[in-house]
C-alpha positions as CSV (number, residue, x, y, z in Angstrom):
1,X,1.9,5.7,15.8
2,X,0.1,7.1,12.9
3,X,-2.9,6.2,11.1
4,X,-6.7,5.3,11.5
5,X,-8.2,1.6,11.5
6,X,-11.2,0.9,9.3
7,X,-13.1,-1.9,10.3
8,X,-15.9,-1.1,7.7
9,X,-15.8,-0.1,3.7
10,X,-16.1,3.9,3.4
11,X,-19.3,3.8,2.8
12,X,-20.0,7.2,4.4
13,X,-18.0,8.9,2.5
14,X,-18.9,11.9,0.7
15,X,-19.7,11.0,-3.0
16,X,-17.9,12.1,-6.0
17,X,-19.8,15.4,-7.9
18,X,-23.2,14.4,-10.0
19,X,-23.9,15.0,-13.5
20,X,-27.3,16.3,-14.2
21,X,-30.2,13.5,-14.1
22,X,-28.3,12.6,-11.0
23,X,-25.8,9.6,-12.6
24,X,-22.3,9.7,-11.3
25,X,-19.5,11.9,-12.7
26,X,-16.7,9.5,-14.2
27,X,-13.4,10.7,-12.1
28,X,-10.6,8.4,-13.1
29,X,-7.5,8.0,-10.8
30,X,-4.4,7.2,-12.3
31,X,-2.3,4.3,-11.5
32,X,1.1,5.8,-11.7
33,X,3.7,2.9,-10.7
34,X,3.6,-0.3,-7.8
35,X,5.1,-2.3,-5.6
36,X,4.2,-6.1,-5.6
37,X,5.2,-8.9,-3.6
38,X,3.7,-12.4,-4.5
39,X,4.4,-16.3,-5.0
40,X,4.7,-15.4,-8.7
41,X,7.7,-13.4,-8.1
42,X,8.1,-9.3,-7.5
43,X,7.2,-7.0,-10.3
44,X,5.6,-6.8,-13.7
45,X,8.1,-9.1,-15.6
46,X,7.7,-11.6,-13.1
47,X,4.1,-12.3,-12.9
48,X,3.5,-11.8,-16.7
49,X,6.2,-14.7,-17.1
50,X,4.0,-17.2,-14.4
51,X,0.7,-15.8,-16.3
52,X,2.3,-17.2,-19.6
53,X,3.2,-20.6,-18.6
54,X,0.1,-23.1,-18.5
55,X,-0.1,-24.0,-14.9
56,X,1.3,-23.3,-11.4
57,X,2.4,-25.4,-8.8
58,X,0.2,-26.1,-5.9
59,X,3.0,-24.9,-3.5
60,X,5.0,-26.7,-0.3
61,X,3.1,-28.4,2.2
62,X,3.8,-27.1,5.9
63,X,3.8,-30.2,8.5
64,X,5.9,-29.2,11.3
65,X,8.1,-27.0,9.2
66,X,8.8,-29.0,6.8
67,X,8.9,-27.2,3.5
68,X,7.6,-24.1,4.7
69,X,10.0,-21.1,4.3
70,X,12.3,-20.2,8.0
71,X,11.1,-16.7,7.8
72,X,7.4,-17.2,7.8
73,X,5.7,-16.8,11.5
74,X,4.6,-19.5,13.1
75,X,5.3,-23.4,14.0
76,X,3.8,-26.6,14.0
77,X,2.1,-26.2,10.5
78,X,-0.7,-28.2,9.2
79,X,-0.7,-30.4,6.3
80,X,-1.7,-27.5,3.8
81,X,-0.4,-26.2,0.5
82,X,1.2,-22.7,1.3
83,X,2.5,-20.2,-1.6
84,X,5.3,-17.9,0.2
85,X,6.3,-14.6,-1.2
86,X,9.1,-15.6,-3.9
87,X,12.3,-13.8,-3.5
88,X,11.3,-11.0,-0.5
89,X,14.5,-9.6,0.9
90,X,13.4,-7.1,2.8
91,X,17.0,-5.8,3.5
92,X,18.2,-5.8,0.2
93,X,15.2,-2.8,-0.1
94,X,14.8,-1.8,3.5
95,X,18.3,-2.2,5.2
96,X,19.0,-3.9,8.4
97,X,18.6,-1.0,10.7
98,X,14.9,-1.9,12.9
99,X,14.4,-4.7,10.3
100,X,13.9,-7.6,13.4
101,X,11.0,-5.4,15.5
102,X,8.7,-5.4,12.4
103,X,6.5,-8.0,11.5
104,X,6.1,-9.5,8.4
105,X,3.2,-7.7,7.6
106,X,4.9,-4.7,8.3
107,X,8.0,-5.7,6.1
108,X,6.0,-6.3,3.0
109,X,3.9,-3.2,2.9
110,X,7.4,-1.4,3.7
111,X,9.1,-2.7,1.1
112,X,6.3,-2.5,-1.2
113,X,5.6,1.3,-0.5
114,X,9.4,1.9,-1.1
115,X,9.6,0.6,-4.3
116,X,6.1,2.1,-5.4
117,X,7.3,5.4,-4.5
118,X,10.9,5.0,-5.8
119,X,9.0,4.0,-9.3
120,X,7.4,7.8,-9.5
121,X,9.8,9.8,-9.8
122,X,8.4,13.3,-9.5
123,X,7.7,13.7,-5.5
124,X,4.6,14.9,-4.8
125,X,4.2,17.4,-0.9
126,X,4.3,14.4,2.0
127,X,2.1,16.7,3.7
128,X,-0.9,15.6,0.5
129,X,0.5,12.3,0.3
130,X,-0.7,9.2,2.4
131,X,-1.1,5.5,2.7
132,X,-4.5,3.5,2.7
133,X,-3.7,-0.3,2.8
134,X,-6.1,-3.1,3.2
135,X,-6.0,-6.2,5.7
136,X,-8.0,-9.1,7.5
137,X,-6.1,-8.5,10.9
138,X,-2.9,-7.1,10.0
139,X,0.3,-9.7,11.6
140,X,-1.4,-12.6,12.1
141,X,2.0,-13.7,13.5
142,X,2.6,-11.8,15.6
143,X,-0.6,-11.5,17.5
144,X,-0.1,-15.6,17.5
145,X,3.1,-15.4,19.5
146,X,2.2,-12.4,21.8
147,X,-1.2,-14.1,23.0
148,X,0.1,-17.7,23.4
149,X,2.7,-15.8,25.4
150,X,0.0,-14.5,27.7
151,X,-0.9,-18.0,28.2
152,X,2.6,-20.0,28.8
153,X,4.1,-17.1,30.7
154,X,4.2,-17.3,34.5
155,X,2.3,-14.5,34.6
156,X,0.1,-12.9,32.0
157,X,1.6,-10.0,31.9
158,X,5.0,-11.1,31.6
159,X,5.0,-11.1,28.0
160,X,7.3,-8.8,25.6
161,X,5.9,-5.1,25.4
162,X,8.4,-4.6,22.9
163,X,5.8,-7.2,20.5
164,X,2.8,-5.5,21.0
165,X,3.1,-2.6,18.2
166,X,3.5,-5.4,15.6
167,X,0.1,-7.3,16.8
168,X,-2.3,-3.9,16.1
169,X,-4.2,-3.7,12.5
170,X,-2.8,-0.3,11.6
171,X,1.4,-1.3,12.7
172,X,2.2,-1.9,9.0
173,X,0.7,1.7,7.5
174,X,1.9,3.6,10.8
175,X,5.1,2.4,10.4
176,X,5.8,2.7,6.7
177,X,4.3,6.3,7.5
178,X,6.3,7.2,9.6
179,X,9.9,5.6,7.1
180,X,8.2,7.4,4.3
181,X,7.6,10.9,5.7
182,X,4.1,10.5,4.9
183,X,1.8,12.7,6.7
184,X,-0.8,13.0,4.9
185,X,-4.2,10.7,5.0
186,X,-3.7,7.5,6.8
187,X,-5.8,4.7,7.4
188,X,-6.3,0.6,7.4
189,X,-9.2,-0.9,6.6
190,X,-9.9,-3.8,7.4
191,X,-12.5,-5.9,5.0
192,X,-11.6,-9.9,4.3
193,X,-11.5,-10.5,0.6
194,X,-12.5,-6.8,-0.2
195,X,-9.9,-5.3,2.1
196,X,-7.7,-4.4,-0.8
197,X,-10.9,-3.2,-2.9
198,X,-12.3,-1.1,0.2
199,X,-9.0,0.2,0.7
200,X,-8.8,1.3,-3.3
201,X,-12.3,3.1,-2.9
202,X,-11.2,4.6,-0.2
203,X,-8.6,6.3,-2.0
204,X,-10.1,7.0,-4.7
205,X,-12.7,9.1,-2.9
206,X,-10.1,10.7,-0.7
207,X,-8.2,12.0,-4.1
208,X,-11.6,12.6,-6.4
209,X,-13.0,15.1,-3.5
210,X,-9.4,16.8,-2.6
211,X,-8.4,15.3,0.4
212,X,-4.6,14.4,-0.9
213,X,-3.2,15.1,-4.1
214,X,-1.3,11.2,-4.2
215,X,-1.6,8.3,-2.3
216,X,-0.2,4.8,-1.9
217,X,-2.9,1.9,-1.5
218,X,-3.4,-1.8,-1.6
219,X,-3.9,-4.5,0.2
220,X,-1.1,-7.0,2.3
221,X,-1.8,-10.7,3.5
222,X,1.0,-12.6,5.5
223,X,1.4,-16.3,5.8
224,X,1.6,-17.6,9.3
225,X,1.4,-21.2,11.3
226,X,-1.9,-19.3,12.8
227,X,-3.8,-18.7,9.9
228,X,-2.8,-22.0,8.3
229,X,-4.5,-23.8,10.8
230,X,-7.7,-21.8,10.6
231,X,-8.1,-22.2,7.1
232,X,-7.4,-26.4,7.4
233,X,-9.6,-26.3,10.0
234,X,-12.6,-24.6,8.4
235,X,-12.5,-26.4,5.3
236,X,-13.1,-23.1,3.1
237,X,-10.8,-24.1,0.4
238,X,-10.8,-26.0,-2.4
239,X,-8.3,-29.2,-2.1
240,X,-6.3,-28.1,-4.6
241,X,-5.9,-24.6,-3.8
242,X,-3.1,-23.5,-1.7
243,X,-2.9,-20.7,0.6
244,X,-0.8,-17.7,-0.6
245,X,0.5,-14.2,0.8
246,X,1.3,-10.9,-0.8
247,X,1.5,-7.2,-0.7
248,X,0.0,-4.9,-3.8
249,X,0.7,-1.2,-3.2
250,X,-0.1,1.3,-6.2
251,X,0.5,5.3,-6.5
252,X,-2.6,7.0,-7.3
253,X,-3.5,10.9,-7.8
254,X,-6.4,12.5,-9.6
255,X,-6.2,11.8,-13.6
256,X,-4.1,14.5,-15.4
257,X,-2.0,15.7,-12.1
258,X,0.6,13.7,-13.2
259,X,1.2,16.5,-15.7
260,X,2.6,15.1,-19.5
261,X,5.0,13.0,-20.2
262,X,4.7,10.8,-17.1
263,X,4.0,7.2,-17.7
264,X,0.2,5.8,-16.6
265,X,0.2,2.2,-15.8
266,X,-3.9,2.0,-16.1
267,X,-7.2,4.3,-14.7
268,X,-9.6,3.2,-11.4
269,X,-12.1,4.4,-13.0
270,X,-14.9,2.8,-10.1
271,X,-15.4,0.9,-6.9
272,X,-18.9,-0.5,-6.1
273,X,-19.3,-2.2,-2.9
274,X,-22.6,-4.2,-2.6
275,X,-24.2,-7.3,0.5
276,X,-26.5,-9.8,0.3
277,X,-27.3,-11.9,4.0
278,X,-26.3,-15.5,2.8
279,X,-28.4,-16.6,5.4
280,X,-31.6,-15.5,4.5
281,X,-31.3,-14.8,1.0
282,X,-28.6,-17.8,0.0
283,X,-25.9,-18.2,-2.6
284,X,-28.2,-17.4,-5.4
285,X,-29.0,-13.7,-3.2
286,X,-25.5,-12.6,-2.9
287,X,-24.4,-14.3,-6.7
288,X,-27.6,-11.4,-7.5
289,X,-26.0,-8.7,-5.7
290,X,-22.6,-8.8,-6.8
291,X,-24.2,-9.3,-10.6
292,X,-25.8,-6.1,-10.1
293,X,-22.5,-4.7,-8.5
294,X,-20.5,-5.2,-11.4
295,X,-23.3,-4.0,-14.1
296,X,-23.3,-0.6,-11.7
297,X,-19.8,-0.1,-11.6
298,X,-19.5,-0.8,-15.4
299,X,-22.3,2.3,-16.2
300,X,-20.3,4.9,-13.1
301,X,-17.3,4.1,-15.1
302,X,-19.2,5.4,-18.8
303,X,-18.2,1.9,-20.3
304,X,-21.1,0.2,-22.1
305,X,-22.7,-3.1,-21.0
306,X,-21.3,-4.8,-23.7
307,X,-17.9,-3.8,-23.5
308,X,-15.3,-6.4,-23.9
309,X,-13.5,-6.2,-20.4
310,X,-11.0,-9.0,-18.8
311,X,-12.1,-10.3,-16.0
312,X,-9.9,-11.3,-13.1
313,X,-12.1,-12.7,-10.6
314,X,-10.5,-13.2,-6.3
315,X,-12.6,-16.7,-4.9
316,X,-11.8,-19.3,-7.3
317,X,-9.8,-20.6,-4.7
318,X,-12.7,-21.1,-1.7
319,X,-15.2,-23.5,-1.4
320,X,-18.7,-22.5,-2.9
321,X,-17.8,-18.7,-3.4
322,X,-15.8,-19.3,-6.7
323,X,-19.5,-20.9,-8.0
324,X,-21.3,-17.8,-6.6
325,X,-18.9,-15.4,-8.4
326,X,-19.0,-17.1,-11.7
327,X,-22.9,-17.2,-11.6
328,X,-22.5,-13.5,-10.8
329,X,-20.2,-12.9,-13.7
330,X,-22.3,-15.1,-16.0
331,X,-25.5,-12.7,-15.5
332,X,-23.4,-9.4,-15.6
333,X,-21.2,-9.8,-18.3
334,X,-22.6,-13.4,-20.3
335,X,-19.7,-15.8,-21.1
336,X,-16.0,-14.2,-21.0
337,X,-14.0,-16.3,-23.6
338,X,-11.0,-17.7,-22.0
339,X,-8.4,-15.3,-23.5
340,X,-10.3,-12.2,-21.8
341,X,-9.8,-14.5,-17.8
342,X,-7.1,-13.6,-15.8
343,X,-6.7,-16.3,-13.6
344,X,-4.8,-15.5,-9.9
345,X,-5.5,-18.0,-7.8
346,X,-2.7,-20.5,-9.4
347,X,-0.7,-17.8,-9.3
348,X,-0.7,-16.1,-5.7
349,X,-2.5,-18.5,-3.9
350,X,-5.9,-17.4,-1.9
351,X,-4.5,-14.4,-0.5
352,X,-7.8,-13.2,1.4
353,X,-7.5,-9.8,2.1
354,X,-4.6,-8.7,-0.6
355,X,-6.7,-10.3,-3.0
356,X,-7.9,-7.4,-5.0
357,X,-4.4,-5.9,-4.7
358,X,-2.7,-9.0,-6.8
359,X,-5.5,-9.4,-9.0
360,X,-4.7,-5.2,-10.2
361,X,-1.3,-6.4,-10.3
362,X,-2.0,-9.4,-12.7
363,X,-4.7,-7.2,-14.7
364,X,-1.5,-4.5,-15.3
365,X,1.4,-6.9,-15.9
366,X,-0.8,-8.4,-18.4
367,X,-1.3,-5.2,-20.1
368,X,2.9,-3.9,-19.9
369,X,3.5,-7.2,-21.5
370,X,1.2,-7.0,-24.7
371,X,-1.0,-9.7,-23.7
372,X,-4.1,-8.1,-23.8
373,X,-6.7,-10.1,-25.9
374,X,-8.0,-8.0,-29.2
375,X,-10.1,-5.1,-28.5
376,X,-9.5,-5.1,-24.6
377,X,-9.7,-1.5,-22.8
378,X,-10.4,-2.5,-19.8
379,X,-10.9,-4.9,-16.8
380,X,-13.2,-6.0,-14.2
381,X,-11.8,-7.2,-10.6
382,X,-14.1,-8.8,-8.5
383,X,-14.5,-9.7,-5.1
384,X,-17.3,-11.8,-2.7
385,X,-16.9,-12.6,0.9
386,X,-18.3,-15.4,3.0
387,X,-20.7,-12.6,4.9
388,X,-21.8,-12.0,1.8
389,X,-20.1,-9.0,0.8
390,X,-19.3,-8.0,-2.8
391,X,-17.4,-6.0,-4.7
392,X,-16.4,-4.8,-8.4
393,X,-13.5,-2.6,-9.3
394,X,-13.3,-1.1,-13.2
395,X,-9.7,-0.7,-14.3
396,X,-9.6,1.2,-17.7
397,X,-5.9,0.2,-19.7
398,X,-4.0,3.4,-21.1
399,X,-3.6,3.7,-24.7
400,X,-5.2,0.7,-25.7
401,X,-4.4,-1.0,-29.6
């Protein structure tokens, strides 16, 4: 199998050339097409339709099966609100041919490369095009069923060999390597609520400094029985959250390789990474960093302080955080008027570690269908994990009016 498994943000990596005084150069990467799956539906037209109508529903509630979906891993459920994928057929995109030895995991980020790279048209050399895809633990499912098998089996090691591919972090990008012809850079990182975000900087360095000339990233979260009971057992969300999956993969390359003519869904302009110890520096601490995380990934991306961004923020879903990140916005950015929120967790669900991924997906279907408040260029994703981890991404919107 292919790839390399992150379990830290790229932090090492070689930064992008300097301007003189020693600020930043802006290098903007250009989002080129996508692939999304999500409770809101697949594609553009299907999540601006859910971001127009007033609310969302909560979702099913597992308990023992009922009203959970046949195909998600896992049984037994707990009494939680879940938010499936809506409408994955993975063999309506993928063919039947393998389709039972992958996970789920490894079905969405699939299916979601394919149609990401079926949506640019020109090819670019496999040999400078790779995958970089964000995750918590990869299959949560399947690493459920092949260690409880290690347990009820007769014999540890009478367990299904066959399975254990599907329960390693990096199955899903190896794999869909592999399918693809990719052979370029490969690699999972793995980063809770930043994954997606981590795996997006990652890129972006890898193309800004030469290292591939396109690559697919984003971030994947599957629903299992597993994970289910974690989160009702740690009481990290909100009551009336629900728990969602999804898959976000986007095409980058460097801006302008695209060549003219070819359609530019939106610019990465920055990624800022940022921690603050919870522990001994507390909510207010890490609600400080990630404040000072967005404000520096504003000024890297040559945008003013003031500028009027939308603001799609990834923990209003979990207990505490979503207070954190507000504060944080509050002192970054001052009050964002209503219009200029994109709100995801009715929509998807708390998706964890493809958070970033579906909140770029909201921030661009809101801006294909025209619903871009007056005066927007660009957008703000954020991100804040329960270690105390932050994150901002800056999304600039093509061709604004």
């Amino acid at each position: 199998m292919t790839g390399s498994t992150l379990l830290a943000p790229a932090a090492s990596a070689r930064p992008a050339a300097r301007e003189e005084g020693g600020a930043p150069a802006v290098a903007p990467v250009d989002i080129l097409g996508h692939g999304v799956f999500s409770a809101a539906g697949f594609g553009p037209e299907a999540i601006a339709a859910a971001q127009s109508r007033p609310s969302a529903p909560a979702g099913a509630h597992g308990d023992a099966q009922d009203g959970v979906p046949a195909e998600l891993p896992g049984e037994g459920w707990p009494e939680l609100a879940v938010r499936p994928v809506t409408g994955f057929d993975p063999v309506a995109v993928l063919g039947r041919k393998g389709l039972s030895r992958l996970s789920r995991t490894d079905q969405l980020v699939m299916a979601a490369c394919t149609l990401a790279a079926d949506a640019v048209a020109a090819p670019a050399a496999q040999a400078r095009t790779g995958l970089v895809l964000g995750t918590t633990v990869g299959s949560s499912g399947a690493q459920e069923v092949f260690f409880r098998d290690t347990f009820v089996q007769e014999y540890p090691y009478l367990v299904n060999p066959s399975a254990f591919p599907g329960t390693l972090m990096n199955s899903a990008a190896g794999k869909t390597a592999i399918r693809l012809g990719l052979t370029g850079v490969n690699a999972t990182v793995s980063g809770g609520p930043l994954a997606a975000l981590h795996a997006l900087r990652y890129a972006r360095t890898a193309l800004v400094n030469g290292h591939a000339d396109r690559l697919l990233a984003g971030g994947v979260e599957e629903l299992s029985a597993a994970s289910a009971w974690a989160w009702r057992q740690s009481g990290a969300l909100h009551p009336a959250a629900a728990l969602g999956e999804g898959c976000g993969i986007f095409v980058l390359e460097r801006a302008g390789a695209a060549g003219a003519g070819r359609g530019v869904l939106g610019q990465l302009l920055a990624c800022e990474t940022g921690y603050a110890d919870p522990v001994t520096e507390g909510p207010l601490g890490v609600a400080g960093r990630l404040a000072a995380v967005v404000r520096r990934a504003l000024r890297r991306s040559g945008l003013p302080a003031d500028e009027p961004v939308a603001v799609a923020p990834g923990a209003a879903a979990r207990r505490g955080w979503s207070a954190v990140e507000r504060r944080a916005l509050r002192t970054a950015l001052g009050a964002v008027p209503a219009d200029r929120l994109v709100r995801t967790g009715a929509l998807f669900g708390e998706t964890y570690g493809a958070s970033v991924a579906l909140q770029l997906a909201a921030v661009l279907a809101r801006w294909q269908s025209g619903a871009a408040a007056p005066g927007e260029r660009a957008a703000v994703l954020t991100a804040v994990g329960p270690d105390g981890s932050v994150g901002a991404a800056v999304i600039a919107r093509p061709d604004p009016r």
